[in-house]
TORKE-342161 format. One record per atom (N, C-alpha, C, O, CB): z, y, x. Coordinates in steps of 0.05 Angstrom, whole numbers, always signed. Atoms other than C-alpha are relative to their C-alpha. Glycine has a CB too. Example, Ala and Ser with C-alpha at 12.3 -4.5 7.8 and 13.67 -1.06 7.14 Angstrom:
// TORKE-342161
       Z       Y       X
      +0     -24     +18
    +156     -90    +246
      +0     +24     +18
     +13     +24     +39
     +25      +1     -20
      -1     -24     -16
    +143     -21    +273
     +14     +22     -15
     +18     +44      -5
     -29      +9      +9
//
This chain:
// TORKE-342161
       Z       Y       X
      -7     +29      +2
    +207    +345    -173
     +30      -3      +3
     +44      +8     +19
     -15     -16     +22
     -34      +0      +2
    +278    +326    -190
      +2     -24     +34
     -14     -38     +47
     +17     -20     -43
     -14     +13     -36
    +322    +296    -119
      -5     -31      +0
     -14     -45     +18
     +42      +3      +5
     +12     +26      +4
    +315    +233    -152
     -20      -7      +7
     -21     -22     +27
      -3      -5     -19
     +22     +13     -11
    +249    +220    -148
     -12      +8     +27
     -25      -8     +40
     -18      +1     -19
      -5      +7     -34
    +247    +245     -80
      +7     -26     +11
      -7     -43     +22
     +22     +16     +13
     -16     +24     -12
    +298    +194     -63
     -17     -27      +4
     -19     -41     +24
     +26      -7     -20
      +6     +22      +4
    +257    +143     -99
     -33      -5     +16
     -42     -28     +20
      +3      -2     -32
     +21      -4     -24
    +191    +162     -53
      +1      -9     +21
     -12     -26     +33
      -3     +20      +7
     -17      +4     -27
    +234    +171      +2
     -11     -31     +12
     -25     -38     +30
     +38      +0      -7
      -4     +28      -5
    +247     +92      -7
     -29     -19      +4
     -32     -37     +21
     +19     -10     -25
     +32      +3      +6
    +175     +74     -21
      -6      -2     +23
      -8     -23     +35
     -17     +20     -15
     +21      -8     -21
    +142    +103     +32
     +22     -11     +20
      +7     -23     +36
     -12     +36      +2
      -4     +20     -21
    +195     +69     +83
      +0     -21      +2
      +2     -34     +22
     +14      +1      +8
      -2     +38     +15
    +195      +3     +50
     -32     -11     +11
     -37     -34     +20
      +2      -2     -50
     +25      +4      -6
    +120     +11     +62
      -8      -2     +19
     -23     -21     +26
     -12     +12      -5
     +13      +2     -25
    +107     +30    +124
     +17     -29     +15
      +6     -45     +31
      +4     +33     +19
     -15     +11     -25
    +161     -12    +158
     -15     -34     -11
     -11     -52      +4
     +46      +7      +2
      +1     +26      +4
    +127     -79    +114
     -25      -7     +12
     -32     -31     +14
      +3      -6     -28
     +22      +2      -1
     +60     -58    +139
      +5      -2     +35
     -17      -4     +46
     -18     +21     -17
      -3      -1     -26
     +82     -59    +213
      -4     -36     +11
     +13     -54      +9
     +31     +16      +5
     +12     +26     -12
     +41    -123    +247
     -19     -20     -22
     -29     -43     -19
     +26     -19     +12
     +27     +12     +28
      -4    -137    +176
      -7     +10     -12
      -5      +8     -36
      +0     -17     -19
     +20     -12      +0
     -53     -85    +191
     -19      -7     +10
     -24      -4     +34
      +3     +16      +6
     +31     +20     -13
    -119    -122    +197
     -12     +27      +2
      -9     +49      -8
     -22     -28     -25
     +22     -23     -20
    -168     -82    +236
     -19     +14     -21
     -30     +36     -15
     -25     -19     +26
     +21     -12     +27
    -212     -69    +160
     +12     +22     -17
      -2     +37     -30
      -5     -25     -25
     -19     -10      +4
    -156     -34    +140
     -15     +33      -6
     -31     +39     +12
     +21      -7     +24
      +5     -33      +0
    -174     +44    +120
     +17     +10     -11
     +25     +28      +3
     -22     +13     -10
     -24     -14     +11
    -120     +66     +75
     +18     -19      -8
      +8     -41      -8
      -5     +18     -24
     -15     +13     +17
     -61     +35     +44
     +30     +28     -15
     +47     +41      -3
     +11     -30     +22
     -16     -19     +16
     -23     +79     -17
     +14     -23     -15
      +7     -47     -15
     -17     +24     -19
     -24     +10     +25
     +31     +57     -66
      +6     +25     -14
      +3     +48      -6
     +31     -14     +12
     -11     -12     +29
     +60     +86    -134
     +17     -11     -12
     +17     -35     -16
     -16      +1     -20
     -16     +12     +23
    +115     +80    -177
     -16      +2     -27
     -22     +25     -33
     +28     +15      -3
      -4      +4     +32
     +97     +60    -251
     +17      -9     -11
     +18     -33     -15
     -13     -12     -11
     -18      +0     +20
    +149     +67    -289
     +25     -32     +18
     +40     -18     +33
     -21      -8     -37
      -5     +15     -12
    +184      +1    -257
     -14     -25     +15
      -4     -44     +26
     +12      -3     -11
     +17     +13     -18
    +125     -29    -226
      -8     +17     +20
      -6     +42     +16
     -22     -12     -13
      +8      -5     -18
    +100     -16    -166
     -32      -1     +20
     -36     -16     +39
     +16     -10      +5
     +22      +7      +3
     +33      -9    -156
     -13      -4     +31
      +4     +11     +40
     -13     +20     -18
     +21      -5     -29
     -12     -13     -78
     -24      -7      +7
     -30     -30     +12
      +8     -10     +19
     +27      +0      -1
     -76      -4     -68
      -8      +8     +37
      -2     +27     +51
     -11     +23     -25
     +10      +9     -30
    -111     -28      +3
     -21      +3      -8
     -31      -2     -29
      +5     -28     +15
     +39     -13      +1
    -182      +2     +21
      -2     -12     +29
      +9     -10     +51
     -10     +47      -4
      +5     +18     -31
    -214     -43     +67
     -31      +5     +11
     -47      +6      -7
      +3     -40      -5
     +30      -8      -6
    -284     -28    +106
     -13     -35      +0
      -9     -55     +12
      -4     +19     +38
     +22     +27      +3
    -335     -82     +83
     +18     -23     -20
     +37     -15     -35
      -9     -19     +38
     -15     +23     +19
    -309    -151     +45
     +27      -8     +18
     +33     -12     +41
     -21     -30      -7
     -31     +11     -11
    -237    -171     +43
      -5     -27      +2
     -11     -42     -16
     +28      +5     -19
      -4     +28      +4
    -230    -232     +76
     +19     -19      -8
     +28      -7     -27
      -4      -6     +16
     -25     +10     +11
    -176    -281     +59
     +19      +4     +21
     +43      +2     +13
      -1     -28      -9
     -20      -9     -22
    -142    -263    +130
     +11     +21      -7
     +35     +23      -8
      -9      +4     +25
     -10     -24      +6
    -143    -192    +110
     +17      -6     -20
     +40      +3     -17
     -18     +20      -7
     -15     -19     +27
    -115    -194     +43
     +32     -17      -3
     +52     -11     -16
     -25      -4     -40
     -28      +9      +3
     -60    -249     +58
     +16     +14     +30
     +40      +9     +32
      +0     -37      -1
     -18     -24      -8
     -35    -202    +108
      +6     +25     -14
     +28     +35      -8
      -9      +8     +20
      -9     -24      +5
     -32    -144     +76
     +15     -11     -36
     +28      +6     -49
     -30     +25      +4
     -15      +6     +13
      -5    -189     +15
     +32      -7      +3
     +49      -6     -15
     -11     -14      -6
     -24      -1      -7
     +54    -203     +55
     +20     +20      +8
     +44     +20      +9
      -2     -12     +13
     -13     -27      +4
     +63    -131     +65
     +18      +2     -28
     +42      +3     -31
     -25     +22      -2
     -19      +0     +31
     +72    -130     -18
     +17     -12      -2
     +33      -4     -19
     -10     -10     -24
     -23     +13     +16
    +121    -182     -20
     +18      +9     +23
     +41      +1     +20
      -1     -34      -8
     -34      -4      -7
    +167    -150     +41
      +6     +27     -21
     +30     +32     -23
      +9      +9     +42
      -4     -25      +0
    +158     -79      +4
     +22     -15     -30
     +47     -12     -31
     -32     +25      -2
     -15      +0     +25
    +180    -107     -71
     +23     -26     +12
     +34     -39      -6
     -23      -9     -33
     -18      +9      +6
    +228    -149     -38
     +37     +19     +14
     +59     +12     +22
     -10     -30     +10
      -7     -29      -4
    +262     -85     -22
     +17      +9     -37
     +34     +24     -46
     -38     +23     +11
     -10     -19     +27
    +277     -72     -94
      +9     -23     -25
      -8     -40     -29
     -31     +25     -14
      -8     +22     +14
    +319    -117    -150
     -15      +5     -26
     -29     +25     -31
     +31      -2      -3
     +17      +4     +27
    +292    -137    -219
     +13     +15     -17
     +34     +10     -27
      -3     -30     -11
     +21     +14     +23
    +266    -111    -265
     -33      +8     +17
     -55      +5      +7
      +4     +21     -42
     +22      -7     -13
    +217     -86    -209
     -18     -27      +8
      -9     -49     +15
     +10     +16     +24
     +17     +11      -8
    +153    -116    -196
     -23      +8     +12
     -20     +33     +14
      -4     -10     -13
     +17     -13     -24
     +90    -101    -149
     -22     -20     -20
     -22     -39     -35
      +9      -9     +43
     +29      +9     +14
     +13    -104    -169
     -11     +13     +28
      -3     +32     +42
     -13     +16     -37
     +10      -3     -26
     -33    -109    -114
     -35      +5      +3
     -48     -16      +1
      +9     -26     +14
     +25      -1      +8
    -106     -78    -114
     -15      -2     +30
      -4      +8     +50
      -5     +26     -19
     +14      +6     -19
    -155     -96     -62
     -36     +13      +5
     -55      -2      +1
      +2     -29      -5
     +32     -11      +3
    -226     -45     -53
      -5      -6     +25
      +9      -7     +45
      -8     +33      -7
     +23      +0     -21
    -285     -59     -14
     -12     +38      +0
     -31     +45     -14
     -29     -28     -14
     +21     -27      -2
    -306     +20      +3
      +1      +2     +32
     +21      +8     +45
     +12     +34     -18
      +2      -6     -19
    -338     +20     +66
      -4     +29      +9
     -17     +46      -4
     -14     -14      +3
     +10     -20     -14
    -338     +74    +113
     -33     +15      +8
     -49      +5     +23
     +12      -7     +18
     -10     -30     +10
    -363    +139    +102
      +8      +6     -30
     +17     +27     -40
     -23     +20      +6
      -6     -12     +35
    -354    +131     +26
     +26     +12      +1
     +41      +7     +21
      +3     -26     -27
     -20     -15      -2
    -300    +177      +6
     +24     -24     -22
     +15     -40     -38
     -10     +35     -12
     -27     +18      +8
    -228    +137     -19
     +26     +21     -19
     +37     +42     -11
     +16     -12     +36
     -16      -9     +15
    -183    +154     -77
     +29     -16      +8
     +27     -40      +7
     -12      -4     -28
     -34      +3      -1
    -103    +142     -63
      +8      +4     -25
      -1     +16     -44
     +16     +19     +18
     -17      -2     +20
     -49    +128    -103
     +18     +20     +24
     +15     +24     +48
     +14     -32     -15
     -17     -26      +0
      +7    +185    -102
     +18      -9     +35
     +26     +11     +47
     +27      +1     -37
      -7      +1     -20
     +36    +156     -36
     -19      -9     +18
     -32     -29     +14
     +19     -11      -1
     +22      +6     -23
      -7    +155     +27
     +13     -11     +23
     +18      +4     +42
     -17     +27     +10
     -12      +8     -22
     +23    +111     +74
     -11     -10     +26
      +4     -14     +45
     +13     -15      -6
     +19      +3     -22
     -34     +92    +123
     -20      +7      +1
     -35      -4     -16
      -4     -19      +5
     +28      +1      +5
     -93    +115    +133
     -17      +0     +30
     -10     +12     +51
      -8     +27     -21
      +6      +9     -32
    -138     +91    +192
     -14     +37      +9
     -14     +55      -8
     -33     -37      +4
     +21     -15     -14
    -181    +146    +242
     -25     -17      -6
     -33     -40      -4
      +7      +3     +32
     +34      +6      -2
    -249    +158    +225
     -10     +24      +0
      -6     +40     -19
     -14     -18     -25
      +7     -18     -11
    -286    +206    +263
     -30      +8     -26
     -45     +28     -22
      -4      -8     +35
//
């Protein structure tokens, strides 16, 4: 992988964690992000139905992470119901993922 896109990981994955710090609802099981091309993709895996508490917290995650980055960037925000034990597909960055025994 060229240094670059390290770098551009790098930024990602701290942009992420530090937006997700206090709007991590308790349903919470993973949360990944991806670059596409200049979008930004994140996908939240929540145990059981997202409620509207959950997902406008962890929507406010998306808007500190893309407000981290100038235009022409933009953020897309995906929301699964896979309860626990089903197994969970990530995008290329794994930035949370809860304990489950």
């Amino acid at each position: 992988m060229e240094n670059g896109n390290k770098e551009l990981e790098q930024k990602l994955k701290l942009s992420a964690q530090r937006a997700l710090l206090g709007n991590i609802p308790t349903s919470l099981r993973s949360a990944s992000f991806e670059y596409k091309g200049t979008e930004i993709a994140c996908r939240f895996i929540l145990n059981g139905t997202v409620s509207p508490d959950d997902k406008e917290l962890l929507s406010c995650a998306a808007t500190e992470v893309i407000a981290d980055y100038p235009s022409p960037y933009t953020i897309s925000e995906e929301y699964l119901e896979i309860s626990f034990p089903a197994e969970m597909e990530y995008l290329s960055l794994l930035v949370f993922l809860r304990y489950e025994p």
